[in-house]
SERO-4910 file (N, C-alpha, C, O; in steps of 0.05 Angstrom, whole numbers):
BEGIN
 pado doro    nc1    nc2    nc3   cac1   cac2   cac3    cc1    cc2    cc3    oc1    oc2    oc3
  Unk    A     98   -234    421     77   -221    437     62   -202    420     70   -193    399
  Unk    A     40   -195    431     18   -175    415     23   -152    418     26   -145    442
  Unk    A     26   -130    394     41   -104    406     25    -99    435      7   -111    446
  Unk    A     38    -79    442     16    -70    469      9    -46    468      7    -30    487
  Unk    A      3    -40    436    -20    -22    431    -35    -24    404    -21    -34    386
  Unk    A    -54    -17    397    -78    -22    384    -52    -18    355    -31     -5    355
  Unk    A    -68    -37    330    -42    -29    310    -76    -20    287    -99    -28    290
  Unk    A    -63      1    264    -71     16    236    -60     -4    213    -38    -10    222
  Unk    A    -63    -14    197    -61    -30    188    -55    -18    154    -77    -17    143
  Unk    A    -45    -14    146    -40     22    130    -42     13     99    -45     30     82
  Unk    A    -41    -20     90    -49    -33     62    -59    -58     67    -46    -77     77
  Unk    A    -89    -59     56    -95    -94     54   -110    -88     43   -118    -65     39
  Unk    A   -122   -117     34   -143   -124     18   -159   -143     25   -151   -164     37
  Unk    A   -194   -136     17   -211   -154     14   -226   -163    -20   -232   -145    -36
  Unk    A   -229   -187    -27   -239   -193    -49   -263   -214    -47   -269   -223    -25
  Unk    A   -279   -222    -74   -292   -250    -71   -297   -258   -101   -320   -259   -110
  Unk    A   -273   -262   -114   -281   -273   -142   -301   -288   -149   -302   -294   -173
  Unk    A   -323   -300   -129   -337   -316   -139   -354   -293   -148   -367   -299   -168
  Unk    A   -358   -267   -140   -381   -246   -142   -375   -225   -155   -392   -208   -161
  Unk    A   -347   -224   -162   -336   -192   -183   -317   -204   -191   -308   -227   -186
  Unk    A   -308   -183   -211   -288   -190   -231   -265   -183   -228   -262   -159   -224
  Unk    A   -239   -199   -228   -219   -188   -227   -198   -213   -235   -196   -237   -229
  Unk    A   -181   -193   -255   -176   -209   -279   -157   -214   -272   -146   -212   -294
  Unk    A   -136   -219   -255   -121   -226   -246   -120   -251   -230   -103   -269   -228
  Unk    A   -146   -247   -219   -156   -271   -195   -175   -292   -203   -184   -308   -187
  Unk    A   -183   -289   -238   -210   -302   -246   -198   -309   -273   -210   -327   -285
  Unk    A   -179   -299   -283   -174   -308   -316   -157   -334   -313   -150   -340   -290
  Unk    A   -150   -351   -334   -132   -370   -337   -113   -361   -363   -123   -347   -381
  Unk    A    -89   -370   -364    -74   -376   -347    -67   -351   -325    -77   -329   -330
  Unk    A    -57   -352   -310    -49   -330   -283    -34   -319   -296    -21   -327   -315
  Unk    A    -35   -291   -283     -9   -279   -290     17   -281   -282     19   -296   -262
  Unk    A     45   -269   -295     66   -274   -279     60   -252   -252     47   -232   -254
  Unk    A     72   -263   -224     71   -252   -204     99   -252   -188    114   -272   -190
  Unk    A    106   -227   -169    127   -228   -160    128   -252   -140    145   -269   -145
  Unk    A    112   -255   -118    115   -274   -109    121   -310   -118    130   -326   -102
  Unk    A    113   -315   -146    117   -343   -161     80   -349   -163     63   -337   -176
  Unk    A     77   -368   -146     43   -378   -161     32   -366   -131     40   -363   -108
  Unk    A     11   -361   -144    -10   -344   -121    -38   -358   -124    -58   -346   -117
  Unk    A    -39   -383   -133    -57   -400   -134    -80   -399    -97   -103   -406    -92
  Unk    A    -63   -390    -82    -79   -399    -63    -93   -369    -54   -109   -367    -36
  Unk    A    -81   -347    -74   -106   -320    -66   -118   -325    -83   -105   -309    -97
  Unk    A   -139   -337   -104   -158   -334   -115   -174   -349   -106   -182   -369   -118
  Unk    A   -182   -342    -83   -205   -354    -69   -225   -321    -61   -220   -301    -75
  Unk    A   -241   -319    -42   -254   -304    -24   -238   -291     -5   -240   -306     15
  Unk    A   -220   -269      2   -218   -265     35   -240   -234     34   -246   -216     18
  Unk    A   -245   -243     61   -266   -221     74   -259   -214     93   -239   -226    102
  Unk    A   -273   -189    113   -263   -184    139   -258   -203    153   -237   -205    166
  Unk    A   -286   -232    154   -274   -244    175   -243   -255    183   -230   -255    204
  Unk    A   -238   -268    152   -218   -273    140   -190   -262    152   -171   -273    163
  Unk    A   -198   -235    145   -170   -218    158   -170   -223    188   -155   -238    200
  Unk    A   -188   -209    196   -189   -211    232   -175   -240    242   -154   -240    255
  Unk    A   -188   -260    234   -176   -296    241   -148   -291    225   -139   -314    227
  Unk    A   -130   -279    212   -108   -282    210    -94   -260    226    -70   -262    230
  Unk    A   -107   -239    234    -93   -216    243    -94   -229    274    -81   -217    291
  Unk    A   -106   -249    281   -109   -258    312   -113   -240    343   -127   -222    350
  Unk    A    -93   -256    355    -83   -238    382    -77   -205    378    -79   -189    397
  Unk    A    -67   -196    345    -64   -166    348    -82   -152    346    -98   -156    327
  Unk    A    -88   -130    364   -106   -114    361   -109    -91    339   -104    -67    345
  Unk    A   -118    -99    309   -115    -83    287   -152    -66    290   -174    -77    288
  Unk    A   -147    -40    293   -173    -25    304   -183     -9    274   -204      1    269
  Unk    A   -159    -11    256   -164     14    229   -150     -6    210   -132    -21    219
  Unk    A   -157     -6    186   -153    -12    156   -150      9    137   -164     29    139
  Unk    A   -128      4    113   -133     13    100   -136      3     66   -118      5     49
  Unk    A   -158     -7     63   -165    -24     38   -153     -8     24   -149     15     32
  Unk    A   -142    -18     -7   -128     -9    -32   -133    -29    -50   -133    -52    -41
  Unk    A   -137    -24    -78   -151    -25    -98   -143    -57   -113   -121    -59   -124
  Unk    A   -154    -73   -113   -147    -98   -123   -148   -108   -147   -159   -129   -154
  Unk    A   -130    -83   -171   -139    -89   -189   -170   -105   -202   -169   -122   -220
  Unk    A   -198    -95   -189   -217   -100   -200   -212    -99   -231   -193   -103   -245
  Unk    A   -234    -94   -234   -246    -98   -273   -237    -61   -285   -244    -38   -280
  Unk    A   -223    -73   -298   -217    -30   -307   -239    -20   -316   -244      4   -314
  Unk    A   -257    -40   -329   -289    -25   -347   -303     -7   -317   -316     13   -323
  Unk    A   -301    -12   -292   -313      0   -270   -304     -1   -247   -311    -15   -228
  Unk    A   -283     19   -250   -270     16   -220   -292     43   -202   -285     62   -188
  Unk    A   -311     36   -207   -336     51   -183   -342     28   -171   -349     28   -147
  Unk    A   -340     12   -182   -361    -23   -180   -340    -21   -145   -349    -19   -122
  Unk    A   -319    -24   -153   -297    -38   -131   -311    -14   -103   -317    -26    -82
  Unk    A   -315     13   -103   -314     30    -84   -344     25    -69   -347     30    -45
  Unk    A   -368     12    -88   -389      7    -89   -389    -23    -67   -408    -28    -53
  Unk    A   -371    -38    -67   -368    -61    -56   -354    -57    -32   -360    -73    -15
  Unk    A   -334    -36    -22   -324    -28    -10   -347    -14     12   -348    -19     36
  Unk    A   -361      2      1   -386      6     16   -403     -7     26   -420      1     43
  Unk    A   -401    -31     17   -427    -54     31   -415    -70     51   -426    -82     69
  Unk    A   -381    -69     44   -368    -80     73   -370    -69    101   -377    -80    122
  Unk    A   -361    -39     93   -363    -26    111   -389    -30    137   -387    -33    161
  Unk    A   -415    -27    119   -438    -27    127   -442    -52    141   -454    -53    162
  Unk    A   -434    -69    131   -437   -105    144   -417   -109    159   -422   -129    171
  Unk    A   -395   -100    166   -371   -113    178   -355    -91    199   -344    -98    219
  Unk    A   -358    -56    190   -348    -45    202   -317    -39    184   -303    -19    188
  Unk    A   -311    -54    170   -273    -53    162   -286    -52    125   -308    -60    115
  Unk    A   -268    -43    115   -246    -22    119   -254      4    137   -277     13    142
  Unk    A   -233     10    144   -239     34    155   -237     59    121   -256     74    114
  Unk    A   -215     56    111   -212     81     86   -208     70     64   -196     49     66
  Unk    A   -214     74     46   -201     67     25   -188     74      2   -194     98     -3
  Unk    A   -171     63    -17   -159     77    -43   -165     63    -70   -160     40    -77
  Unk    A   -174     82    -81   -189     73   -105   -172     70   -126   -149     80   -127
  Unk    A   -187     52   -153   -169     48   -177   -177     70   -188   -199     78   -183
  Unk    A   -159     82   -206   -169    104   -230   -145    115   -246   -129    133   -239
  Unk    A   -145    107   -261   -132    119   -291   -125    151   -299   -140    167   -310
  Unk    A    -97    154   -287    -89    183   -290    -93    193   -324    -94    216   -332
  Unk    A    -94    176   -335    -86    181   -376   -115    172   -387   -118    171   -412
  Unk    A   -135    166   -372   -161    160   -389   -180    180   -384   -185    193   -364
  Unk    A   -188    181   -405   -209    202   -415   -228    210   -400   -235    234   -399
  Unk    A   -239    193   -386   -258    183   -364   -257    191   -334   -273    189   -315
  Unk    A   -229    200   -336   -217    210   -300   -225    230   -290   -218    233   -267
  Unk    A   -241    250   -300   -257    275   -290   -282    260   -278   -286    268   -255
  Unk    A   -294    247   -286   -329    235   -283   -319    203   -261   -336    188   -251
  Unk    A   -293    199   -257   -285    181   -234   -277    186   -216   -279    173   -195
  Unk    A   -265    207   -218   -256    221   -196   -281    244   -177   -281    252   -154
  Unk    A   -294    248   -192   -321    259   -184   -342    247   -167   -358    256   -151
  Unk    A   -335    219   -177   -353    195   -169   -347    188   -147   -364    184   -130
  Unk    A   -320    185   -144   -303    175   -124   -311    199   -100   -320    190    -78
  Unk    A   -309    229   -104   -312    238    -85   -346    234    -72   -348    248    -52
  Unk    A   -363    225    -76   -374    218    -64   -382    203    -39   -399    205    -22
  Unk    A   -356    184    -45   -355    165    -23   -337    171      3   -313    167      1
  Unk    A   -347    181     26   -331    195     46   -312    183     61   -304    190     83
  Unk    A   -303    159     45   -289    143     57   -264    136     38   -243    131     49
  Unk    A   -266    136     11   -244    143     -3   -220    164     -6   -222    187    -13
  Unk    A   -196    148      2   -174    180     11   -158    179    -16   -144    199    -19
  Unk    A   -156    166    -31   -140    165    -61   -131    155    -78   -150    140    -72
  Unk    A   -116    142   -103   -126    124   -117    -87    117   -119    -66    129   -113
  Unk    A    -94     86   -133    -66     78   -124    -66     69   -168    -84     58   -181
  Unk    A    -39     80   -175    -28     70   -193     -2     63   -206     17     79   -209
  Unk    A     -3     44   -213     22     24   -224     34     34   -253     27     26   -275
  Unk    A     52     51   -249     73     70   -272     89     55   -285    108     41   -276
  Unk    A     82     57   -312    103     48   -333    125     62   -325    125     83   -313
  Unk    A    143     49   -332    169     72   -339    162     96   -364    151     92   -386
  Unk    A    170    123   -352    168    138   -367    136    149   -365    129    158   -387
  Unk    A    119    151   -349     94    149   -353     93    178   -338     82    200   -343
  Unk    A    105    170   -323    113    198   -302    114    223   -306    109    240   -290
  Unk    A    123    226   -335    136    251   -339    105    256   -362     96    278   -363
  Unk    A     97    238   -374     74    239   -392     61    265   -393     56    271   -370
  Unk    A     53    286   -411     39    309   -411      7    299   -399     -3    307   -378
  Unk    A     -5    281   -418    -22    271   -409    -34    259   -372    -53    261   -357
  Unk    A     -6    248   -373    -11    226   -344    -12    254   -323    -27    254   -303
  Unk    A      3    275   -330     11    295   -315     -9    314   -307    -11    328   -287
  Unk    A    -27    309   -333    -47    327   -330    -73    312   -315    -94    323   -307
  Unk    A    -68    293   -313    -86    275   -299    -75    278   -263    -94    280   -247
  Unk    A    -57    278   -254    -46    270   -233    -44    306   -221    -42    311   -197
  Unk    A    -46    329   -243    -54    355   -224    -89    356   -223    -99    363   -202
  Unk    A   -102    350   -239   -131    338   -226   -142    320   -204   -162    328   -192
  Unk    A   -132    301   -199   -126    291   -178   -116    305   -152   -128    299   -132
  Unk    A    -94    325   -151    -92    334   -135   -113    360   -125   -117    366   -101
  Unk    A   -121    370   -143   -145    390   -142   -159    377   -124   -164    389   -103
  Unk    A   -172    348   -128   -195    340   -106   -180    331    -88   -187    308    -83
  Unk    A   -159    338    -75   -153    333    -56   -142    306    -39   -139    300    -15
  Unk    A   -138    292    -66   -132    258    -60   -109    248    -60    -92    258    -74
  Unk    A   -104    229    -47    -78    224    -40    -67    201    -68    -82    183    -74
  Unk    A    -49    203    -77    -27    183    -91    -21    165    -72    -13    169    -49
  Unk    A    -28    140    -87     -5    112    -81     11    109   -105      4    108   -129
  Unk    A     32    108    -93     49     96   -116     63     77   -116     79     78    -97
  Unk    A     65     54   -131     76     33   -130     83     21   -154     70     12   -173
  Unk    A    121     22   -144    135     25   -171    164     15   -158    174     18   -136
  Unk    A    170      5   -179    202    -20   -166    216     12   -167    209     32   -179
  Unk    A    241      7   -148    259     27   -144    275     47   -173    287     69   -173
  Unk    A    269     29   -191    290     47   -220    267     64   -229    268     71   -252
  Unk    A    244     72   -215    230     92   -223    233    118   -198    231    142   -203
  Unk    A    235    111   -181    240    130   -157    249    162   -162    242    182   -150
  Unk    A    273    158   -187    277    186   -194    257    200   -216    257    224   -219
  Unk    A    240    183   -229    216    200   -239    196    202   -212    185    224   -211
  Unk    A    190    187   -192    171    198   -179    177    224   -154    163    239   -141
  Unk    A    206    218   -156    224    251   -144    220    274   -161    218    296   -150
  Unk    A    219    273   -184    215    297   -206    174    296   -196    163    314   -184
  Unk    A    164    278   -203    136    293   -206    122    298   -173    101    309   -170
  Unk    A    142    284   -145    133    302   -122    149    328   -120    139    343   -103
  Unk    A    171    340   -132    176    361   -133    164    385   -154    168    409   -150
  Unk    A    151    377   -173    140    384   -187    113    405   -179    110    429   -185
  Unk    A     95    384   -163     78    379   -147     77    375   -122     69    354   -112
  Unk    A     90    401   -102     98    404    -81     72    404    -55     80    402    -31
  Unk    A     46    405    -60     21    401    -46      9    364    -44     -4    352    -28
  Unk    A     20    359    -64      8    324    -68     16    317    -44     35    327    -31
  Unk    A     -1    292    -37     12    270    -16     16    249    -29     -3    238    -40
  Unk    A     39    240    -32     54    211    -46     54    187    -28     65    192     -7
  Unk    A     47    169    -30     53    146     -6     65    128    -21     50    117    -37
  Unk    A     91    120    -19    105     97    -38     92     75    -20     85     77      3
  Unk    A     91     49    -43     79     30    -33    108     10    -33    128     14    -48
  Unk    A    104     -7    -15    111    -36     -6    152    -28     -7    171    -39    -19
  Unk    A    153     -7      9    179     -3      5    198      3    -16    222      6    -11
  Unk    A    189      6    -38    200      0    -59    208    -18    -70    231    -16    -79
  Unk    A    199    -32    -71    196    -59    -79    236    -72    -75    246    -76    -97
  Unk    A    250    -76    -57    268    -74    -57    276   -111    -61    291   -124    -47
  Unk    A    262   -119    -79    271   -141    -87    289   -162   -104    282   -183   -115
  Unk    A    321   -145   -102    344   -150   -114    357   -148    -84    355   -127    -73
  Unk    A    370   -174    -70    373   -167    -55    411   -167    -50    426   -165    -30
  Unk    A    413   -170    -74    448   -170    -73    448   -134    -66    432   -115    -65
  Unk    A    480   -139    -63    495   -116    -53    494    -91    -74    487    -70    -63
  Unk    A    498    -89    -94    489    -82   -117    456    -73   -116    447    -50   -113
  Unk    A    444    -93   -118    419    -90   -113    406    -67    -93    392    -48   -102
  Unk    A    412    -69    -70    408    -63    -44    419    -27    -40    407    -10    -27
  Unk    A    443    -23    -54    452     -4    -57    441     20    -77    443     44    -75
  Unk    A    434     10    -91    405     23   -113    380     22   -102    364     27   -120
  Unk    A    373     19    -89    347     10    -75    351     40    -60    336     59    -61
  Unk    A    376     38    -48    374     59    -16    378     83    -37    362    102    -37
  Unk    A    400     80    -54    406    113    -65    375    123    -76    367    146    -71
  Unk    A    358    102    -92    344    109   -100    320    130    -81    312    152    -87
  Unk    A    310    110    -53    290    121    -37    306    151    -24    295    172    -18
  Unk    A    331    144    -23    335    176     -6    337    207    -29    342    230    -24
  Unk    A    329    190    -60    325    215    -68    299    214    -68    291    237    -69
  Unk    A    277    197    -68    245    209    -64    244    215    -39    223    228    -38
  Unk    A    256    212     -9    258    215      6    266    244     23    262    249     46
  Unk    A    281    260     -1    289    293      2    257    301     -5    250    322      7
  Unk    A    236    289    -23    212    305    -18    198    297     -3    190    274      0
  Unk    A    191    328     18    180    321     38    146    312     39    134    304     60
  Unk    A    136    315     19    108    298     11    100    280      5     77    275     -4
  Unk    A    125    259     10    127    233     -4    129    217     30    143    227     47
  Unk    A    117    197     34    115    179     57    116    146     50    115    138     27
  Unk    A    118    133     66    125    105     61    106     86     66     87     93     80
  Unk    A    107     64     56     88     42     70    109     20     78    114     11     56
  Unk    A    121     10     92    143    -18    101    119    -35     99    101    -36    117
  Unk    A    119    -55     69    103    -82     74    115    -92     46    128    -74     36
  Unk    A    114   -117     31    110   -124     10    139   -132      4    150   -130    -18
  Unk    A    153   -142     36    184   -159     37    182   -179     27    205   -182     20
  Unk    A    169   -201     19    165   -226     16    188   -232     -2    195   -214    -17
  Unk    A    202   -257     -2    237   -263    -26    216   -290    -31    206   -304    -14
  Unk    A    213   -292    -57    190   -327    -61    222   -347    -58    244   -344    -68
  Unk    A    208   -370    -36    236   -394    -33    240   -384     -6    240   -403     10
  Unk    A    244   -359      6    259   -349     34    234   -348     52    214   -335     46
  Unk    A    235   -359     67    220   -355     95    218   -316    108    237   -300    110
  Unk    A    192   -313    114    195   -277    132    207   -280    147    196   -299    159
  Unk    A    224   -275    156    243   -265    181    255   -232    190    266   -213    179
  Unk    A    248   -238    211    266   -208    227    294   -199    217    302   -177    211
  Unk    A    306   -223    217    336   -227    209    337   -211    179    343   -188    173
  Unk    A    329   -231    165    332   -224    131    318   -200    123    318   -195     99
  Unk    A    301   -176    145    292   -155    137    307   -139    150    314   -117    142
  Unk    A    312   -148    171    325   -127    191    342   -101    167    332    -79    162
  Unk    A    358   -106    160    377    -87    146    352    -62    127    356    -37    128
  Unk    A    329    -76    113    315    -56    102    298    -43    105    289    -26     90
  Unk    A    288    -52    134    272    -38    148    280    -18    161    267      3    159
  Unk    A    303    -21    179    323      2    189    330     23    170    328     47    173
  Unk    A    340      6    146    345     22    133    332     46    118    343     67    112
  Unk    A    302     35    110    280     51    102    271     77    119    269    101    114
  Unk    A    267     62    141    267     85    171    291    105    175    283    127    183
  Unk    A    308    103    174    329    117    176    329    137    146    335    161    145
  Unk    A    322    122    126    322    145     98    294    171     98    295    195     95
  Unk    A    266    150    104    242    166    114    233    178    130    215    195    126
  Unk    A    250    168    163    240    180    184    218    166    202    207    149    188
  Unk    A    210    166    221    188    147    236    168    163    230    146    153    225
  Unk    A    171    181    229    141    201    229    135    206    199    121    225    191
  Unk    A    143    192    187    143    189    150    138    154    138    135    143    116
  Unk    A    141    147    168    130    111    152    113     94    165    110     95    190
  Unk    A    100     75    148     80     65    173     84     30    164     95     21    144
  Unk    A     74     16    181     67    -16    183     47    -22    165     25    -12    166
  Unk    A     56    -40    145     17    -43    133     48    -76    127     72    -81    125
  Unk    A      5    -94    128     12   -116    123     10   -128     92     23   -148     86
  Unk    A     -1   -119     79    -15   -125     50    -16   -155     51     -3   -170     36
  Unk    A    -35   -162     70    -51   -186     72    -71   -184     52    -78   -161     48
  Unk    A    -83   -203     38    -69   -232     36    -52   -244     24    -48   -268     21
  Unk    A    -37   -223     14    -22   -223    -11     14   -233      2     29   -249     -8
  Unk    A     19   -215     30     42   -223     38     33   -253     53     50   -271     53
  Unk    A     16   -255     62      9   -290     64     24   -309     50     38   -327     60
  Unk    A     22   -305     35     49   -324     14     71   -330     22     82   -352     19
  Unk    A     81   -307     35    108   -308     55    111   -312     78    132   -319     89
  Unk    A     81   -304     94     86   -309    121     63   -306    138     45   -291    129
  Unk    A     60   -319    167     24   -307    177     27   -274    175     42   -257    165
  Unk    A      9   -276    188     -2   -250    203     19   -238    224     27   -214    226
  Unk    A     24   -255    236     35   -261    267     73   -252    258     88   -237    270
  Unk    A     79   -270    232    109   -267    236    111   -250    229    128   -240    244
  Unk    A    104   -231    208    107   -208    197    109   -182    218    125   -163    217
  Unk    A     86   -186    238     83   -170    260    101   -171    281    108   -149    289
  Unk    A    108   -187    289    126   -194    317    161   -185    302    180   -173    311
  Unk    A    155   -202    269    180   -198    267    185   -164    261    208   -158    265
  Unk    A    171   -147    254    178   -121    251    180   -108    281    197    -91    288
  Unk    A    156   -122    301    167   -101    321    191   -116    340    193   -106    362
  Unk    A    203   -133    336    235   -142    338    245   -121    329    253   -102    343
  Unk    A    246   -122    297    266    -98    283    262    -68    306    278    -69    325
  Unk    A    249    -51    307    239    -33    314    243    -31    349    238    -11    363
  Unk    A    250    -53    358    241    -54    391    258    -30    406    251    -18    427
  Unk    A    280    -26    389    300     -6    406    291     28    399    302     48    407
  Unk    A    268     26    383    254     51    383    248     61    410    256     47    429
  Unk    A    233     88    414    217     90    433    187     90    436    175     94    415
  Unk    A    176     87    454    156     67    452    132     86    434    115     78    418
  Unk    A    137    111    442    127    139    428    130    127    392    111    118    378
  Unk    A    152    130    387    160    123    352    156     91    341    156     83    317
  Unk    A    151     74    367    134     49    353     97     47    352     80     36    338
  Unk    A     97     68    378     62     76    364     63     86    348     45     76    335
  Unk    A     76    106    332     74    124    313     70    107    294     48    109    283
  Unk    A     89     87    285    105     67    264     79     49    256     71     49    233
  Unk    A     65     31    279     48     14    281     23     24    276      8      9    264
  Unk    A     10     60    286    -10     65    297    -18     92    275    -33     92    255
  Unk    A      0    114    287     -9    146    289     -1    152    263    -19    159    247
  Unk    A     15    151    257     25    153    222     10    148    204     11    163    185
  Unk    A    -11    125    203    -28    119    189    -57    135    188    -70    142    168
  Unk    A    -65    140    215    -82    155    219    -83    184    213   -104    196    212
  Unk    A    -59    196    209    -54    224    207    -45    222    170    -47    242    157
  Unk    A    -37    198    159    -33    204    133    -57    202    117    -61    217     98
  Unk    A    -76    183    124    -99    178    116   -122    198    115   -139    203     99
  Unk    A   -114    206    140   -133    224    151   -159    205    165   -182    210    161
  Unk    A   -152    188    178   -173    170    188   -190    168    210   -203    150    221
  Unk    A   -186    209    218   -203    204    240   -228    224    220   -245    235    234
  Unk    A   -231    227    200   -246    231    191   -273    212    174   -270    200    153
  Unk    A   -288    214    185   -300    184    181   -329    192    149   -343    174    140
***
């Protein structure tokens, strides 16, 4: 069934390789990807796109995030993000690419604040990148203008990104796609949790639950059930939100199973903490009633 309240949609993406660059989605050969071959996202998705897969649910807010565009101009990507808006209404916010360690991050981040619809820029950490004098000095600039961190980084980095939200006790952190908790043995699984409940003692660090996909396993309620609870239970309801990272979790599953199957997981919430989960969380981390 369709939740039975309006859902925030807290990570997705729009692209159209036939019209920009992105070297991921346009070079040959492909890159390696966690999911296996992703042959069938390098096409176009657009709003309409999303909406016809988001269906029967009522998704009222977006939150676009950065699709690896072209690194020579990640203004280009915020610039395109603007002409959606204008034609389509969606995204509602967005998070921009930008380079904590390049030279260039004062005059992008500047740029970026222009656009009143950009809430912060999402980047993918080497190991060890974290602690960087450089990267560091980039990421308290960043916080100066007031922008939010994505971070998205497999779980064996979790205790550098606990050192630099403690470090940096004003930042907002939003871990992306769960932590990527894709070792799913016992072993596995058990590093995964120790890991999030130590970024999880900082209280400026928040969650995104999306980006479950096992390539070979079907989405199911069942086979997430344990790490979704479990995520919620380490972050809190009022510390995590629903995002689908369509089109990307497409690979694994519609629109539809991903949704129904999380609010299965979740049903014994109250109905208060599955709006929150689905809805209010997103809006209040984003800041998305600011338009």
């Amino acid at each position: 069934m369709a939740a039975p309240f309006p859902i925030v949609d807290a990570h997705q993406h729009f692209w159209d390789p036939r019209a920009n660059y992105h070297p991921w989605l346009c070079d040959q050969p492909p890159v390696p990807f966690r999911y296996g071959d992703y042959a069938a996202l390098r096409r176009p998705y657009l709003p309409a796109d999303y909406l016809a897969d988001a269906g029967r649910h009522q998704v009222v807010k977006t939150v676009y995030v950065e699709t690896e565009w072209d690194p020579r101009d990640p203004l280009g990507e915020m610039r395109y993000v603007e002409a959606l808006r204008r034609e389509t209404g969606f995204p509602t916010v967005a998070v921009a690419q930008a380079w904590l360690d390049r030279e260039d991050l004062g005059a992008t981040l500047e740029a970026l604040a222009q656009f009143d619809f950009a809430r912060g820029i999402r980047h993918k950490p080497r190991p060890g990148q974290m602690a960087g004098e450089r990267w560091r000095a980039g990421f308290a600039r960043l916080c100066r203008c007031g922008l939010r961190f994505d971070l998205q980084a497999p779980w064996a980095l979790l205790d550098e990104a606990a050192r630099l939200a403690g470090d940096f006790p004003d930042a907002s952190i939003i871990l992306n796609h769960t932590g990527l908790p894709a070792d799913r043995s016992r072993e596995g699984l058990a590093g995964w949790k120790k890991a999030l409940h130590t970024l999880a003692a900082c209280p400026n660090v928040t969650l995104k639950i999306s980006g479950l996909g096992v390539p070979g396993q079907a989405w199911t309620a069942q086979s997430n059930r344990e790490i979704v609870l479990a995520a919620i239970d380490i972050f809190g309801i009022g510390r995590s939100m629903f995002a689908s990272n369509f089109p990307v979790d497409g690979l694994c599953a519609s629109f539809d199973a991903i949704v129904t199957g999380m609010q299965a997981i979740v049903r014994d919430f109250s109905a208060a903490e599955q709006r929150a989960f689905f809805h209010d969380n997103a809006i209040r981390i984003y800041d998305m009633e600011r338009r």
